[in-house]
C-alpha positions as a Markdown table, in Angstrom:
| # | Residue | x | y | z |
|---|---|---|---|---|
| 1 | Unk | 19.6 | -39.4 | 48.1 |
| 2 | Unk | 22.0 | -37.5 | 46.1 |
| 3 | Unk | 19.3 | -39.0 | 42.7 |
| 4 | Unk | 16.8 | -37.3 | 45.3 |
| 5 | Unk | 18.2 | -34.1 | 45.3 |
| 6 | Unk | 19.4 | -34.1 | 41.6 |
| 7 | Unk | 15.9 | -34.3 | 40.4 |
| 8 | Unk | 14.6 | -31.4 | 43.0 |
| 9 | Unk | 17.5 | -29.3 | 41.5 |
| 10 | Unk | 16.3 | -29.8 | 37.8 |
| 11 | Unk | 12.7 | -29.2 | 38.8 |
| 12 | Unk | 13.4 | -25.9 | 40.4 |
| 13 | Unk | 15.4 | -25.0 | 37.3 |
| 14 | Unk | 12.5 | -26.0 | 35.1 |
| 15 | Unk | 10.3 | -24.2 | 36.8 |
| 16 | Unk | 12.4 | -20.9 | 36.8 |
| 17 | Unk | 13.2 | -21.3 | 32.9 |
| 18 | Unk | 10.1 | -21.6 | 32.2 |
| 19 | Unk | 8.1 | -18.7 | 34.5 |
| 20 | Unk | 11.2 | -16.4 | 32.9 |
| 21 | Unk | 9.8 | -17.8 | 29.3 |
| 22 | Unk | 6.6 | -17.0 | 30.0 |
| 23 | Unk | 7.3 | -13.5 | 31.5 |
| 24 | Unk | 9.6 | -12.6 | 28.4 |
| 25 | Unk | 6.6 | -13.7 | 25.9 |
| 26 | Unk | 4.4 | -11.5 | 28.1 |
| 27 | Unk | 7.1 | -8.7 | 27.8 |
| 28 | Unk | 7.1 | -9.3 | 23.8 |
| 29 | Unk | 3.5 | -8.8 | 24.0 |
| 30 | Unk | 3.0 | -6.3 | 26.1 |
| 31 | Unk | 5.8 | -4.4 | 24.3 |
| 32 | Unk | 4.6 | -4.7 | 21.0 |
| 33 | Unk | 1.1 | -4.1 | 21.7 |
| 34 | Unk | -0.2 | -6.7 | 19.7 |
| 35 | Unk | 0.6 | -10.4 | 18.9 |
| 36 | Unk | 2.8 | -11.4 | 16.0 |
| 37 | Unk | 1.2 | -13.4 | 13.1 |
| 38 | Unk | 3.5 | -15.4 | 11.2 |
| 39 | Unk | 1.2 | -15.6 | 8.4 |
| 40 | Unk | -1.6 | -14.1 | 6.9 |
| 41 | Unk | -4.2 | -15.0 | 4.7 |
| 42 | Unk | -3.9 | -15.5 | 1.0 |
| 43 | Unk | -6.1 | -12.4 | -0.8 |
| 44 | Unk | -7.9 | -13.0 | -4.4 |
| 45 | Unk | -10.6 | -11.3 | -5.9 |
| 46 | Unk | -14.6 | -12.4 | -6.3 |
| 47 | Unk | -16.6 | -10.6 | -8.1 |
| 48 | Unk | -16.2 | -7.1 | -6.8 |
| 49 | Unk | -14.5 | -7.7 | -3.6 |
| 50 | Unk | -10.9 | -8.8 | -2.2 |
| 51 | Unk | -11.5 | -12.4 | 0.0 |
| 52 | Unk | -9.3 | -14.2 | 2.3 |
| 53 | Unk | -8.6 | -18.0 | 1.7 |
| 54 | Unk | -11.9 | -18.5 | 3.1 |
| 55 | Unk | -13.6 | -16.5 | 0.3 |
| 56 | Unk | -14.6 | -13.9 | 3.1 |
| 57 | Unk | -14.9 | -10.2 | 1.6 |
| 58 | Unk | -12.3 | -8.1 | 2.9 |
| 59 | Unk | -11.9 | -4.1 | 2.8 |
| 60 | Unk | -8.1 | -2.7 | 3.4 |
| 61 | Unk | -8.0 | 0.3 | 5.4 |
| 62 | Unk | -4.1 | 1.5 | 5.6 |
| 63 | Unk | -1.5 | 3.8 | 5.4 |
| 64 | Unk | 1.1 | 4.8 | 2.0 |
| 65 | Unk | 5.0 | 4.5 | 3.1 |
| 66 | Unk | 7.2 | 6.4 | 1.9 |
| 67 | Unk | 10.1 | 4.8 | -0.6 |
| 68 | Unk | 12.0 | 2.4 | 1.6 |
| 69 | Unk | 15.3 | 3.9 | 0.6 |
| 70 | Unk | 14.2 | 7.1 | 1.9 |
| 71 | Unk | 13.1 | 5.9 | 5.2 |
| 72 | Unk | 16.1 | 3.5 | 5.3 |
| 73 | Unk | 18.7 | 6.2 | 5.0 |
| 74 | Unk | 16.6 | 8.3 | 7.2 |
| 75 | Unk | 17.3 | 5.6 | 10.0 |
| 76 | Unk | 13.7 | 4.7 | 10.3 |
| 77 | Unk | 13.1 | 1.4 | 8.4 |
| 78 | Unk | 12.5 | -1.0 | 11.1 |
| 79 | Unk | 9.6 | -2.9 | 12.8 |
| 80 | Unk | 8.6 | -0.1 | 14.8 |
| 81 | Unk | 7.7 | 2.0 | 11.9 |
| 82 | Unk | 5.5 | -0.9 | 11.0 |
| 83 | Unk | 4.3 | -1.4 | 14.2 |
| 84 | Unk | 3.4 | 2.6 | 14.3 |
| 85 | Unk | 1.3 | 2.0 | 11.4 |
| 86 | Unk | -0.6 | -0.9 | 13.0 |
| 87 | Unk | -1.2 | 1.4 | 16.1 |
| 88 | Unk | -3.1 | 3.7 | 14.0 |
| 89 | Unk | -5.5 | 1.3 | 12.7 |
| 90 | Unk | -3.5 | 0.0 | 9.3 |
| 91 | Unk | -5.0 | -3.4 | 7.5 |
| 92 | Unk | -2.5 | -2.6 | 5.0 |
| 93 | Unk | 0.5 | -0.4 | 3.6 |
| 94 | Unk | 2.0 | 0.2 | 0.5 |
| 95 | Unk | 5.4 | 0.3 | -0.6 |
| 96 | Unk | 6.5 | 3.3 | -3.6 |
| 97 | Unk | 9.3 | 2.1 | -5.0 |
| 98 | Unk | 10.6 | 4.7 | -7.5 |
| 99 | Unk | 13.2 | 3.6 | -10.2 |
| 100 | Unk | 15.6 | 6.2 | -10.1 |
| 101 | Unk | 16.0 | 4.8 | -6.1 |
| 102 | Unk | 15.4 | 1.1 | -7.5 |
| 103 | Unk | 18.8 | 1.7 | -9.7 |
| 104 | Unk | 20.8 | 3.7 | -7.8 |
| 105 | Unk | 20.4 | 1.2 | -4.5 |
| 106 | Unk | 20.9 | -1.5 | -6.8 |
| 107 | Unk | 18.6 | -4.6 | -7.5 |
| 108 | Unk | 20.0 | -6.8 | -4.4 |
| 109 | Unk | 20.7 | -4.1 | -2.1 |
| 110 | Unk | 16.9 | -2.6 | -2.9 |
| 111 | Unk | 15.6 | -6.9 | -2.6 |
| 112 | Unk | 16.9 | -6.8 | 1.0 |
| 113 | Unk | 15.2 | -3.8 | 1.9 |
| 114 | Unk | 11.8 | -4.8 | 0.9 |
| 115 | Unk | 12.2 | -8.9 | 2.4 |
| 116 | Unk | 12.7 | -6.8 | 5.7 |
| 117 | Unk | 10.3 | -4.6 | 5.5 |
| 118 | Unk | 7.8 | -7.1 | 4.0 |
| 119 | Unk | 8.7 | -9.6 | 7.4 |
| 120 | Unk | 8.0 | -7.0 | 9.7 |
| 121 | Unk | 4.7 | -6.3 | 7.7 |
| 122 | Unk | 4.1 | -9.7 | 8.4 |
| 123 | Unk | 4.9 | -9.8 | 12.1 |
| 124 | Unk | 2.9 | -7.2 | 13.0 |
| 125 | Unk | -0.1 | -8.4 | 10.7 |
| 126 | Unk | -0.3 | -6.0 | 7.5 |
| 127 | Unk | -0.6 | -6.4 | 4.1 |
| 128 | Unk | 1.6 | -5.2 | 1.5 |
| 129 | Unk | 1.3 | -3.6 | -1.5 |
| 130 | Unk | 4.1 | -3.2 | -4.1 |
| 131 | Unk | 4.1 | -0.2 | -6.2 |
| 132 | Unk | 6.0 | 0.6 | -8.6 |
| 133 | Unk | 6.2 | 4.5 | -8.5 |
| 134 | Unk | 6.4 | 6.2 | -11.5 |
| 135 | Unk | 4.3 | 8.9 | -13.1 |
| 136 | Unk | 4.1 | 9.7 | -16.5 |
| 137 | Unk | 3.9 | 8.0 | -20.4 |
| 138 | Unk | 5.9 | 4.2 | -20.2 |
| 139 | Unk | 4.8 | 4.0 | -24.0 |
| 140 | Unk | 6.6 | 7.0 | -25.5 |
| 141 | Unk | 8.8 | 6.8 | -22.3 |
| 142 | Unk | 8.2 | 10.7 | -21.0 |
| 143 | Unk | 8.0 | 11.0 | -17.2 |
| 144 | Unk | 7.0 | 14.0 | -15.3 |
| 145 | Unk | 10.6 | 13.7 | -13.4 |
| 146 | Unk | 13.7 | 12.3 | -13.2 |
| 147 | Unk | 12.9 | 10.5 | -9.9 |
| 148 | Unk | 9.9 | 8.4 | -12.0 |
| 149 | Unk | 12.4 | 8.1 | -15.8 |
| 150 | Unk | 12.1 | 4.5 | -16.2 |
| 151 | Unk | 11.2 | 2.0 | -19.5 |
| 152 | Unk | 9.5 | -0.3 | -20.4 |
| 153 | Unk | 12.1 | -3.3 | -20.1 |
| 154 | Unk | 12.8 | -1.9 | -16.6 |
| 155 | Unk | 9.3 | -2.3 | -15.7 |
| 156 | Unk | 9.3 | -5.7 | -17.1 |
| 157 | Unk | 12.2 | -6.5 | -15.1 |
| 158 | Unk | 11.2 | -5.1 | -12.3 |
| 159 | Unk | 7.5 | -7.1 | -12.1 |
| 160 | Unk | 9.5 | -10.3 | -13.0 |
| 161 | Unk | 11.8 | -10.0 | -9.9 |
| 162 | Unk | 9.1 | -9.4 | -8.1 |
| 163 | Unk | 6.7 | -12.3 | -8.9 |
| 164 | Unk | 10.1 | -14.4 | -9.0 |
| 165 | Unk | 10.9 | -13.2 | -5.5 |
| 166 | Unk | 7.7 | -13.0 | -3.8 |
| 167 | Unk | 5.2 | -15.9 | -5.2 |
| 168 | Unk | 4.1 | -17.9 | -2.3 |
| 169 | Unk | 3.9 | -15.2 | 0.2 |
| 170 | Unk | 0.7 | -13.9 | 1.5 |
| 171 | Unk | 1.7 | -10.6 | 2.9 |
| 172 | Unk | 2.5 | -9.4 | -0.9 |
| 173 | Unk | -1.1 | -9.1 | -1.8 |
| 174 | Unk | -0.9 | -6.4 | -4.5 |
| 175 | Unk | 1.2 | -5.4 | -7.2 |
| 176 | Unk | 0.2 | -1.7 | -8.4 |
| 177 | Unk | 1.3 | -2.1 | -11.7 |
| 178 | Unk | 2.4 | 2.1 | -12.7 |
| 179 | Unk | 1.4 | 4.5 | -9.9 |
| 180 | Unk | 0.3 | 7.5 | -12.1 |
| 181 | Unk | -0.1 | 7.2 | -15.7 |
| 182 | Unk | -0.5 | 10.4 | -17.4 |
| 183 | Unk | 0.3 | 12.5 | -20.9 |
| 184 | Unk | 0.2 | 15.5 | -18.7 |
| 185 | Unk | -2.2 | 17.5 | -21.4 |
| 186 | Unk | 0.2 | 16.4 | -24.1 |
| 187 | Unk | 3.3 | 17.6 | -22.3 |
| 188 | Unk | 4.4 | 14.2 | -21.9 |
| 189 | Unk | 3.4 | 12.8 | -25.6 |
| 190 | Unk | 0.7 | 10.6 | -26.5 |
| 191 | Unk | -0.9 | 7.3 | -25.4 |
| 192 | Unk | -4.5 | 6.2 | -25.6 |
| 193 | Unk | -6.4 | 3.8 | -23.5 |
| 194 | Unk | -6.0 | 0.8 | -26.2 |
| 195 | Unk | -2.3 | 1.6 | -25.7 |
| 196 | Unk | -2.1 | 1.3 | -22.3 |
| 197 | Unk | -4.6 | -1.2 | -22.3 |
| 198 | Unk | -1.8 | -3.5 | -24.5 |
| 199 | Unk | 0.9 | -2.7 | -22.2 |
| 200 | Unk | -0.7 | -3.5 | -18.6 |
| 201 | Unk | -1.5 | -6.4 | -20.5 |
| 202 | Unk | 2.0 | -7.9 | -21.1 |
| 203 | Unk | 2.6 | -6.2 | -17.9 |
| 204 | Unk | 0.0 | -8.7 | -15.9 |
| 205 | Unk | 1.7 | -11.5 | -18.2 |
| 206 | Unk | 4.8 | -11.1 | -17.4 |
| 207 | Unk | 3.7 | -11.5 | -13.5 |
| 208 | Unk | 1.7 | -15.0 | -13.7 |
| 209 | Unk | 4.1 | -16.3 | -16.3 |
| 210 | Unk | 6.4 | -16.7 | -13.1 |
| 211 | Unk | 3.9 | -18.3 | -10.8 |
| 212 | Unk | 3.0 | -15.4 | -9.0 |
| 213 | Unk | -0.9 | -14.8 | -7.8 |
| 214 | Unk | -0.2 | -11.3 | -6.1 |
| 215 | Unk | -3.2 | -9.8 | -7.1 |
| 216 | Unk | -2.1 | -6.9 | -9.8 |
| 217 | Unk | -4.0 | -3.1 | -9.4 |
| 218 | Unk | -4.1 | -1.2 | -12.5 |
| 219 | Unk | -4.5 | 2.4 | -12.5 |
| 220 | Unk | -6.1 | 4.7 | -15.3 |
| 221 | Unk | -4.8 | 8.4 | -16.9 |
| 222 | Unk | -5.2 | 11.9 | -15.2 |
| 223 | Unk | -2.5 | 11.0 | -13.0 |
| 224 | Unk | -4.4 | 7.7 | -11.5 |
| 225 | Unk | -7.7 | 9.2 | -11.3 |
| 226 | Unk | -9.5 | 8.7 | -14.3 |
| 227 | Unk | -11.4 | 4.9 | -14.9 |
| 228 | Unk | -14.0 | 5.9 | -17.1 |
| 229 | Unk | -12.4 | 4.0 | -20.2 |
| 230 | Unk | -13.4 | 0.5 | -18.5 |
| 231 | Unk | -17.0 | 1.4 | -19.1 |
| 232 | Unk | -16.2 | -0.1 | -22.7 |
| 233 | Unk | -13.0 | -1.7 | -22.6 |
| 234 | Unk | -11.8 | -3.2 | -19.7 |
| 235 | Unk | -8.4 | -4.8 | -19.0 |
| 236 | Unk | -8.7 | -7.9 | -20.4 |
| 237 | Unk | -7.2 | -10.1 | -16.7 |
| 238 | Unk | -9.1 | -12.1 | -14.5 |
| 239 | Unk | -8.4 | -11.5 | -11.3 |
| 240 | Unk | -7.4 | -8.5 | -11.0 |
| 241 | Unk | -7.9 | -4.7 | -9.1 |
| 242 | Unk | -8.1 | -0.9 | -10.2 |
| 243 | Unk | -7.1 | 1.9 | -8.6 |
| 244 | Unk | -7.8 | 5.9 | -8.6 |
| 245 | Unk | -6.0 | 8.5 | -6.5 |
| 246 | Unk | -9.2 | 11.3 | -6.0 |
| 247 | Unk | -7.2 | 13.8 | -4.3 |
| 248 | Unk | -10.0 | 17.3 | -3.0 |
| 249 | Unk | -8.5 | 19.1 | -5.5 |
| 250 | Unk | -9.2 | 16.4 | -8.9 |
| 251 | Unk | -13.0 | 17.6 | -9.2 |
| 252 | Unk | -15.1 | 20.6 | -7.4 |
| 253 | Unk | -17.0 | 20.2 | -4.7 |
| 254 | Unk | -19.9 | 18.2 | -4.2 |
| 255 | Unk | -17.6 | 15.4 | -5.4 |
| 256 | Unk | -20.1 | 12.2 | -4.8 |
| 257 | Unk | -21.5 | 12.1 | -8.5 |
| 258 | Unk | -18.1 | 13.3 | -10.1 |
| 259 | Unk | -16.4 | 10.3 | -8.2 |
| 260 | Unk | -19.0 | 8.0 | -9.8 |
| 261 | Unk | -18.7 | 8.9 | -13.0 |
| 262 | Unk | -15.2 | 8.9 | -13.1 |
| 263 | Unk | -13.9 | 5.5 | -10.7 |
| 264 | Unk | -16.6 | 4.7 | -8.5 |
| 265 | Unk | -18.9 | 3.2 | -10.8 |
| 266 | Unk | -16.2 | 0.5 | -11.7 |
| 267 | Unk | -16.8 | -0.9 | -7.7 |
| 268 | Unk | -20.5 | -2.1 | -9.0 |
| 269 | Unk | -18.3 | -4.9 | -10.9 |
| 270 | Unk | -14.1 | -4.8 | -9.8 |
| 271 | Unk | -12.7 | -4.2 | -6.7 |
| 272 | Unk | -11.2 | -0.9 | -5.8 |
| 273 | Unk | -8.3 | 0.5 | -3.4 |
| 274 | Unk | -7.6 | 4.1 | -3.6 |
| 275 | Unk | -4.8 | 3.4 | -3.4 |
| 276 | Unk | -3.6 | 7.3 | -3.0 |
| 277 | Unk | -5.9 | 10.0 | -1.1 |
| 278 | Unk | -5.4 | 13.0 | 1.4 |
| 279 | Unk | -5.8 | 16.1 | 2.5 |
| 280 | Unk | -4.2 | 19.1 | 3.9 |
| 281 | Unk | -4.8 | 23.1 | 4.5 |
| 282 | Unk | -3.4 | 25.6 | 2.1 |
| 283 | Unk | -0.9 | 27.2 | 4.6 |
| 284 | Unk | 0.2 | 23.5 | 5.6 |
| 285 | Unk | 3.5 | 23.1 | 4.9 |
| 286 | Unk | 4.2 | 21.0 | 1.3 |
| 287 | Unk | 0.1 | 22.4 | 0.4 |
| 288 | Unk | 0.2 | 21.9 | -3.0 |
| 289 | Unk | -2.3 | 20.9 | -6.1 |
| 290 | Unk | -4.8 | 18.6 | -6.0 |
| 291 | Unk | -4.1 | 18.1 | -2.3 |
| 292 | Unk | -5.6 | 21.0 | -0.9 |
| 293 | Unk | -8.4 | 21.1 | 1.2 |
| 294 | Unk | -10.6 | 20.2 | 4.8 |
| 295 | Unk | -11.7 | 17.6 | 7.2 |
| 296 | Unk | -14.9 | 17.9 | 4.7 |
| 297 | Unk | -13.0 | 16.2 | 2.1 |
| 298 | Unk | -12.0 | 13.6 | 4.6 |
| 299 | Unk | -15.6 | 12.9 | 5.8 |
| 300 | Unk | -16.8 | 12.7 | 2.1 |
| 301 | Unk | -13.9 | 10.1 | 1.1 |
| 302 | Unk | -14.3 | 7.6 | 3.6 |
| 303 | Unk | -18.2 | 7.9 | 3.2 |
| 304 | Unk | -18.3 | 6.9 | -0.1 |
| 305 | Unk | -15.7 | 4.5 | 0.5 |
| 306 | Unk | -17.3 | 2.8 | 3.3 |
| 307 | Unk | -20.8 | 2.5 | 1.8 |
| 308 | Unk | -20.0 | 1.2 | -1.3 |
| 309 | Unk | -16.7 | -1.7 | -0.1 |
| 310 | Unk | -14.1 | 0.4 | -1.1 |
| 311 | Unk | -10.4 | -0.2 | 0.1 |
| 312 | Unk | -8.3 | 3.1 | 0.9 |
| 313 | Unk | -4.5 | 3.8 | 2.0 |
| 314 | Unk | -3.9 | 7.4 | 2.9 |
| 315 | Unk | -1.1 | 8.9 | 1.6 |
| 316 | Unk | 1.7 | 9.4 | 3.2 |
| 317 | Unk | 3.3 | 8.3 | 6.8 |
| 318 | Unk | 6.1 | 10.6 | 6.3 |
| 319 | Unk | 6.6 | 13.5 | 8.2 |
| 320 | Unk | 8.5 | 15.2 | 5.1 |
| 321 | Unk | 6.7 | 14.0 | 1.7 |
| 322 | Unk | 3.3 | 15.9 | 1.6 |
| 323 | Unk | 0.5 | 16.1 | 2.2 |
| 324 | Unk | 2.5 | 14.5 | 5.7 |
| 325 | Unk | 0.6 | 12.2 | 8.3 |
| 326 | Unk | 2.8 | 13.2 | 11.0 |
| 327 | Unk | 5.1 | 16.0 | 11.7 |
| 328 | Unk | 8.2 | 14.6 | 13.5 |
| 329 | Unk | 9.5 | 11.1 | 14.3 |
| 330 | Unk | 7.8 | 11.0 | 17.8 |
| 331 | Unk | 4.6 | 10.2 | 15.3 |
| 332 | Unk | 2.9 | 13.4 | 16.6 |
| 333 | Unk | -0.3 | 13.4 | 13.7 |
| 334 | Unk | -0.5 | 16.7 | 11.6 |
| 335 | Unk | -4.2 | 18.0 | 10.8 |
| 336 | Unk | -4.6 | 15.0 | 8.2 |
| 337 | Unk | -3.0 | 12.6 | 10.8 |
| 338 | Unk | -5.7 | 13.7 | 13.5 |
| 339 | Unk | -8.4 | 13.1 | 11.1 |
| 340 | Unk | -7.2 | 9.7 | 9.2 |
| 341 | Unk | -5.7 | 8.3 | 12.4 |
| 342 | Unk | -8.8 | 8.6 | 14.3 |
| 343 | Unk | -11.1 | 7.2 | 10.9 |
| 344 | Unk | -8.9 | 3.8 | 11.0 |
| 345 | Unk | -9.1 | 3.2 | 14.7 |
| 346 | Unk | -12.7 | 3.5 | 14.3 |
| 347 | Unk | -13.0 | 0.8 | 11.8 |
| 348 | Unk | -11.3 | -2.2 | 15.1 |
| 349 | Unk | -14.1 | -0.4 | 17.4 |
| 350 | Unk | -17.1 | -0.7 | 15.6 |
């Protein structure tokens, strides 16, 4: 009898153990909105176009972060910043680290950062890409300021830990080599495209000497805009991505055959991700040049974007660094946040 009732006690306890496991998984995904994904698939490029392990074609639609350091001391480096992102639509983000924050963090300190932020990119199901955020001349090592002064053994350094650190893992699927390359009109010395040609070169080498197959992006001059070199001398990689950043303000309206000329031809044979684009109104507050303008920009970005395969992230989801997504830490989307937030939830409805 007393077996009897020692096996009804341990079936009733089984029973409540495992409804209040059930409800707390519902909770977890009731609370987060959507499931977690413990992994996602490796990305590599064919032809023209990102594919998943599968070799299916695959267009990133997503969001710019700000620096990590920023948001961390800000108090808002945590999943739910992540999981934000996903709730607007986000396929992918991409994390600006910039050196002077790289050294002044430290290398370990900085490390930790991004391993968290790159996990809860992973739990909610975006890609990452890793950029490192300088703009100006790595050759004759001129930078446009302070925040971006870095060299070229830092930037060696710097894509070495990284391939070191994040081989293997699937949510790291880009490395944006230098985020804005420019000689600023000659204000920032000299470099020509054979010269940065060499040194994104030994850049990319210094990534898959260390076992990493992150795919690496490569911007051109004219702060990230300007491709048009690769129409005779292309980065001599397999495997890899370019980038532009075609702000409103980089070329006059009507834009569509100034954008081909100057990046989107290259999507006929690479893949692209502009990796940097936006909007926002003159009186808008941080309005500055090349961001300036309309919805009408918006509509003619993610036009050509969408009918030729081209990846975007919108810069930025910050509600300080312009031209700002949202306004306050509630989310609540500023005039570029209406516009992009409602274009990326349209892609999961169509």
């Amino acid at each position: 009898m007393k077996k009897i009732i020692l096996l009804q006690l341990v079936s009733v306890f089984l029973l409540l153990f495992t409804s209040c496991d059930d409800k707390a998984k519902k909770a977890l995904v009731d609370e987060n909105s959507t499931p977690i994904k413990l992994e996602l698939s490796k990305i590599s490029v064919k032809g023209n176009s990102f594919v998943t392990a599968d070799a299916t074609p695959i267009v990133f639609r997503g969001l710019d972060a700000s620096d990590p350091d920023k948001l961390e001391k800000d108090g808002h480096w945590g999943i739910e910043y992540f999981q934000e992102m996903k709730n607007w639509g986000a396929t992918i983000t991409r994390f600006p680290v910039h050196p002077k924050a790289w050294r002044e963090r430290g290398k370990e300190a900085y490390l930790k950062l991004m391993d968290d932020g790159i996990k809860w990119a992973t739990e909610v199901g975006i890609y990452v890409i890793i950029d490192w955020h300088s703009i100006g001349n790595l050759k004759d090592n001129k930078y446009f300021m302070p925040m971006y002064e870095t060299s070229m053994e830092e930037t060696e350094d710097f894509w070495r830990t990284m391939a070191k650190r994040y081989k293997g893992n699937n949510t790291v699927a880009f490395f944006e080599i230098f985020n804005e390359p420019t000689t600023y009109n000659g204000q920032l010395g000299e470099c020509t495209w054979n010269e940065w040609k060499v040194i994104v070169e030994k850049l990319i080498g210094v990534i898959r000497e260390n076992g990493c197959n992150a795919v690496p992006l490569v911007a051109g001059f004219n702060w990230g805009y300007d491709l048009s070199p690769l129409k005779e001398n292309p980065i001599a990689a397999e495997g890899i991505g370019y980038v532009s950043h075609p702000y409103p303000q980089k070329r006059e309206k009507p834009w569509e055959l100034q954008w081909t000329e100057d990046w989107g031809f290259a999507g006929e044979k690479y893949p692209l991700i502009l990796s940097e684009m936006g909007f926002c109104g003159a009186d808008d507050e941080g309005a500055h040049v090349p961001v300036i303008s309309d919805e009408s920009y918006g509509d003619a970005i993610t036009k050509y974007a969408d009918e030729r395969g081209i990846s975007y992230t919108v810069w930025v989801f910050d509600p300080e660094w312009a031209p700002m997504l949202f306004t306050d830490w509630n989310y609540t989307p500023s005039r570029q946040g209406v516009y992009f937030k409602k274009a990326l939830q349209g892609y999961h409805t169509k």
